[in-house]
N, C-alpha and C positions, 0 to 999 in steps of 0.2 A: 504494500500500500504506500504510494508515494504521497511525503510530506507538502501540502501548501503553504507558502511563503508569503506572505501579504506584502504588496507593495506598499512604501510610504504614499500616503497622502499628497496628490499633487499642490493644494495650497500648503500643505506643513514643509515639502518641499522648497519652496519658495521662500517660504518664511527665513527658512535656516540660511539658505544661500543669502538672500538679504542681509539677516545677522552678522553671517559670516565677511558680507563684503563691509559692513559699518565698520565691524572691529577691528579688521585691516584697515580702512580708510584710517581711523584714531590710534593706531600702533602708529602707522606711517607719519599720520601729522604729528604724533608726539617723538619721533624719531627727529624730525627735522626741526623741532622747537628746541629738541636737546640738543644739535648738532649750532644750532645757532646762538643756543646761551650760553653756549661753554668756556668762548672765548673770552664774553660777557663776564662770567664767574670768577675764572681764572684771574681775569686782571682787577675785581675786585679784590678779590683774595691775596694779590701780589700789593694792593694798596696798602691794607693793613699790619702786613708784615713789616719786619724791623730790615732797617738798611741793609743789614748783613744777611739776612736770611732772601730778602729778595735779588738780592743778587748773587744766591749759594750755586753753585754747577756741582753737580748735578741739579735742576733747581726744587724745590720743595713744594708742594703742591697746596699743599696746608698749612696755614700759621702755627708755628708752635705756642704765640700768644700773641695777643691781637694789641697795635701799635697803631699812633694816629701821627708818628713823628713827621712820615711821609707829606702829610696832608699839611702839617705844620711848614713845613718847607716849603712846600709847592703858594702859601701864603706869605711867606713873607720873603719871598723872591723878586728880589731888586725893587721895583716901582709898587710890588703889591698886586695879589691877585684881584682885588677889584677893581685897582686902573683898567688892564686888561680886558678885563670880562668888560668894564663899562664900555674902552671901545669897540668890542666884540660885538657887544648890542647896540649902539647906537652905528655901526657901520650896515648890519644888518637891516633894523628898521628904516633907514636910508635905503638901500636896497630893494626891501618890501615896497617902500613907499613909492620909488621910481619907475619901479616894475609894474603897477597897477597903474600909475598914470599914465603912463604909454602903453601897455597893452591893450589895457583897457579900449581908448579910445581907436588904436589901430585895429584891433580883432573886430571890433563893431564896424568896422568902415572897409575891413576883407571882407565882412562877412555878408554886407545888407547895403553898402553905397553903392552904387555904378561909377568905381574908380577905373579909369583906364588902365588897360590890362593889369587888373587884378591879381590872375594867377599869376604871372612873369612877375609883379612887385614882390608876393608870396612865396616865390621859390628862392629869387634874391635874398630875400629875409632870411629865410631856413638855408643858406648858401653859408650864409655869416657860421652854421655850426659846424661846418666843415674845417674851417680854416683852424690850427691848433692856435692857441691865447696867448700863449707862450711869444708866439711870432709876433702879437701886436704890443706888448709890454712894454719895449724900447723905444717905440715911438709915441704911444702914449704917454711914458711916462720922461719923455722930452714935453712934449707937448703942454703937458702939466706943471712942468717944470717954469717954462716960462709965461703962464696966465695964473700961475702961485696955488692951483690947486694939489701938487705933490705933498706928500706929509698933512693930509688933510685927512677927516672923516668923509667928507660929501666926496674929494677926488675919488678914494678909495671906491664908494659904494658909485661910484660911475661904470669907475672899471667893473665892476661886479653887474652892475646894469646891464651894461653893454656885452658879458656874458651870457644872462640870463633871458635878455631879450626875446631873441627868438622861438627859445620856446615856451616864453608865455603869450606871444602871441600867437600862437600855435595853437596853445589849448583853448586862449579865450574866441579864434576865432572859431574854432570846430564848436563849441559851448554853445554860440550865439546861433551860427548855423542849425541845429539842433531844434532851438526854439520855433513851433509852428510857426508861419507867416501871417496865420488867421487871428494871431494877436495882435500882432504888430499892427494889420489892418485895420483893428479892431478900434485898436488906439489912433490912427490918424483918424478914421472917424468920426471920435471923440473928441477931435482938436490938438493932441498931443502933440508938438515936435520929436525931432530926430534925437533932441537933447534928453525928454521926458520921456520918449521912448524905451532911451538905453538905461536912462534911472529909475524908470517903474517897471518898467515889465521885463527887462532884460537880465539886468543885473540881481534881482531877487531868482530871477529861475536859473542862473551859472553860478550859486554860490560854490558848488563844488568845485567849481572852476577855478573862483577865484578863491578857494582857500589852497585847491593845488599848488596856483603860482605861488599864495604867501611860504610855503610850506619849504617849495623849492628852491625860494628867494632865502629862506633863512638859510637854510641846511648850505647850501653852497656858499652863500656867503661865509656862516660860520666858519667852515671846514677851511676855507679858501686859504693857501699861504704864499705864493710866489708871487703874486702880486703884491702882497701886503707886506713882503718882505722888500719887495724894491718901491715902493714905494711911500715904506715909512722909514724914514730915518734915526727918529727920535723915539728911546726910549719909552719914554710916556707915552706915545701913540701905538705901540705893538699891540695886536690881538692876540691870542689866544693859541693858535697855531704855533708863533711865533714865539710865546713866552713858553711852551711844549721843547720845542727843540732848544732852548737856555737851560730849564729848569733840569733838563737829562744830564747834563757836565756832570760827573763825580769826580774825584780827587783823580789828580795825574791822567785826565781825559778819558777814564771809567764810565761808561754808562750808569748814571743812576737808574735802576730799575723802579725802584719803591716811588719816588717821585715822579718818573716820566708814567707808572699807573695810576697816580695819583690823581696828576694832570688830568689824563684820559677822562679817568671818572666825573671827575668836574666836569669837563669838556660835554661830555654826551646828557647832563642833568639838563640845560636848555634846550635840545633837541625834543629830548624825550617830552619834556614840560610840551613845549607848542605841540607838538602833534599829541598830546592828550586833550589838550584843550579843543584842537582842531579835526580830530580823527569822527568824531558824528557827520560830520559834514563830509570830510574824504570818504568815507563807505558810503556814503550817501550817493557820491558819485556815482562809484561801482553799480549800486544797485539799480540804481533808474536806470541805467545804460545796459543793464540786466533785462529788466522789466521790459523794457524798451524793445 
């Protein structure tokens, strides 16, 4: 007498394979969360260690006791770590603010004017990210030199403008583009200009937009050092970047470890801040462009 076998269930089937593909999807995603905070970890953990032990070879992975001597140093480094940070941020916000002035107004006028040839200005535009920065540095910062904006905050955040430009006109022009035309109609109208156009109904429905560019405007600027090394001269004017590669000297031209993770750590608390504050709105983008 031969045995019957029951087959599973074709929905319990399903179920399991589903299960089964969730639980791999969240192995996977938490695989590459650890793969990414690690380095994250590591160099907190080299902050808090004592001079000697963060610079030990073989190095040590774990504090044997936890020290803030690092963090002490990396403060009262020549000028003061809040000279710094202060020009850090006010070259930044500079930046932000230059960046949304002009894109702002050029992605609305790709996007929605009848500018002659359009596309050919557009490509020119996005042409400028080709060229390496590096190349324009020396002549800018002649240039700068003699109209006396070199060794300046607002020089600086030019140069950084004039990086960034591109492509935020890039994103605000795809942004605007985006927006139905049935509003826009909606509001001539209603009597609106081309002005109250881009201020009511444009610019509330690309905040994603424009928090991208703030986002992008910060993070590179922050980050930024070759320009900011040539073009600040004075002490009291270095950012961040700059007082990172001082603050590393250790005796007889030893890398300090403890203090250049120290730095770091500091370094990436603004970053992190703005894009907490900012990150509702950047998923936001994602999503409608999902939805979408």
């Amino acid at each position: 007498m031969s045995a019957v076998i029951a087959a599973p269930a074709p929905g319990r089937s399903t179920e399991l394979t589903s299960s089964r593909t969730r639980i791999g999807f969240a192995v996977t995603c938490l695989a590459v969360i650890a793969v990414m905070l690690f380095p994250l970890v590591v160099t907190f953990l080299s902050s808090v260690k004592t001079p000697a032990e963060a610079s030990a070879v073989p190095p040590l992975y774990l504090p044997s006791a936890l020290s803030l001597e690092n963090y002490a140093k990396v403060f009262r480094y020549q000028a003061g770590l809040e000279t710094y940070l202060f020009n850090s941020l006010v070259v930044a916000f500079l930046t932000i603010a230059l960046c949304l002035l002009l894109a702002v107004p050029a992605g609305y006028a790709l996007a929605r004017l009848r500018v002659p040839a359009r596309e050919t200005v557009f490509l020119v535009l996005l042409s400028g990210m080709m060229v390496p920065y590096q190349a324009l540095l020396t002549p800018l910062y002649l240039m700068f030199s003699s109209i006396g904006l070199a060794n300046t905050h607002l020089g600086l955040a030019i140069v950084h403008t004039v990086l960034q430009l591109p492509f935020s006109v890039y994103v605000m022009r795809n942004s605007f583009e985006a927006v139905p035309r049935e509003l826009e109609e909606a509001a001539v109208l209603d009597g609106c200009s081309s002005l109250q156009i881009l201020w009511r109904i444009l610019l509330p429905l690309s905040r994603p937009a424009l928090v991208t560019v703030v986002l992008f405007a910060f993070v590179m600027s922050w980050n930024e050092f070759i320009a900011a090394l040539i073009f600040m001269g004075k002490e009291t004017r270095f950012t961040v970047p700059i007082m990172l590669v001082g603050v590393r000297q250790g005796h007889f031209g030893a890398v300090d470890w403890g203090a250049l993770q120290a730095g770091i750590v500091i370094s990436i608390l603004p970053c992190l801040a703005i894009y907490l504050l900012l990150h509702k709105h950047y998923v936001a983008g994602f999503l409608s462009g999902a939805v979408k």
